[in-house]
N, C-alpha and C positions, 0 to 999 in steps of 0.2 A: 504494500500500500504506500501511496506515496503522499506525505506527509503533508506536505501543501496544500496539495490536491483534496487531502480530508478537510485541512484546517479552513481553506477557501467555501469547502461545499456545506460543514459545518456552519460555518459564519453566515451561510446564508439563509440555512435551514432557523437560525437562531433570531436573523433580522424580519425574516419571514412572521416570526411566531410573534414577536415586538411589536411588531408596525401595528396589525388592531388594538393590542392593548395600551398604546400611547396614546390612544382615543377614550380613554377611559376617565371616568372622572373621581375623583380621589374615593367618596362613597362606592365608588363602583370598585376600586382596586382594594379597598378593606374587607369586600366581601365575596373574595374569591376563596375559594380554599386553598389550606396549607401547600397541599403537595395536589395535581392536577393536571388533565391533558397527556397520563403515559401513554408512551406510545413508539412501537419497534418499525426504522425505520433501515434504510440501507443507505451508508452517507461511503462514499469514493472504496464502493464493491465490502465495505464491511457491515455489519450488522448490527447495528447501535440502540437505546433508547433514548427516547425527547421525551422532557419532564418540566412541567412548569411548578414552580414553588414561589408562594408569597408569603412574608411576615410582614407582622409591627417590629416597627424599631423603634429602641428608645428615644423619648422626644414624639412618635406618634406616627414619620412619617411608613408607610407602606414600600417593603421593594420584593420586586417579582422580577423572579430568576428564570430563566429559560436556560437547559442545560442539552446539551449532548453527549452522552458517557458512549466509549466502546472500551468493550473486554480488554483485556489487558494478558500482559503475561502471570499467571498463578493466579487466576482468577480478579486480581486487581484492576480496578477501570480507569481509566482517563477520561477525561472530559473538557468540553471546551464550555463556556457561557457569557452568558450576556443578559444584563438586566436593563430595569428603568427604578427609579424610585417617585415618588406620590408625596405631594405633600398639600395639609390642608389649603395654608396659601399661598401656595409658588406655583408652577406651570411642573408638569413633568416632567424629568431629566434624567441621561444616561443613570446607570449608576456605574459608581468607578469600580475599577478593578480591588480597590482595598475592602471598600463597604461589602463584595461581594465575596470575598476569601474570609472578612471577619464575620458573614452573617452564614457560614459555614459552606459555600462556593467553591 
């Protein structure tokens, strides 16, 4: 498999899953569930799952993870993600790569 080639088709599968729920309005992204949307997909010939995940964060605001894991060697997975975060009054925005490794990413 070639690495790029995942990381590319991943990244898109992930901005894919993003783009309606940046439509979302903060009520609306508090009321999704925890973990949601699995589902086995085939991202550059391997065999992967797509997983949508949202929390509260301390302070209130909402962030929702789109994730793409594949198997790994010894059963271990990798995975690639990308979120947005939600806040009562600000506009929606990426979230970073830190908020999403600390909100367990």
């Amino acid at each position: 498999m070639n690495k790029a080639e995942f990381a590319a088709e991943a990244q898109r599968i992930i901005a894919a899953r993003l783009s309606p729920l940046r439509l979302l309005s903060y009520e609306q992204a508090s009321a999704i569930a925890p973990v949601s949307d699995e589902q086995d997909v085939v991202v550059a010939g391997c065999k992967c799952q797509v997983a949508t995940f949202a929390q509260v964060l301390v302070g209130g605001d909402v962030l929702i993870v789109v994730l793409v894991a594949r198997p790994s060697f010894l059963g271990i997975s990798r995975h690639t993600d990308g979120g947005l975060v939600f806040s009562p009054q600000k506009s929606v925005r990426d979230a970073t790569d830190e908020e999403i490794r600390n909100n367990g990413g």
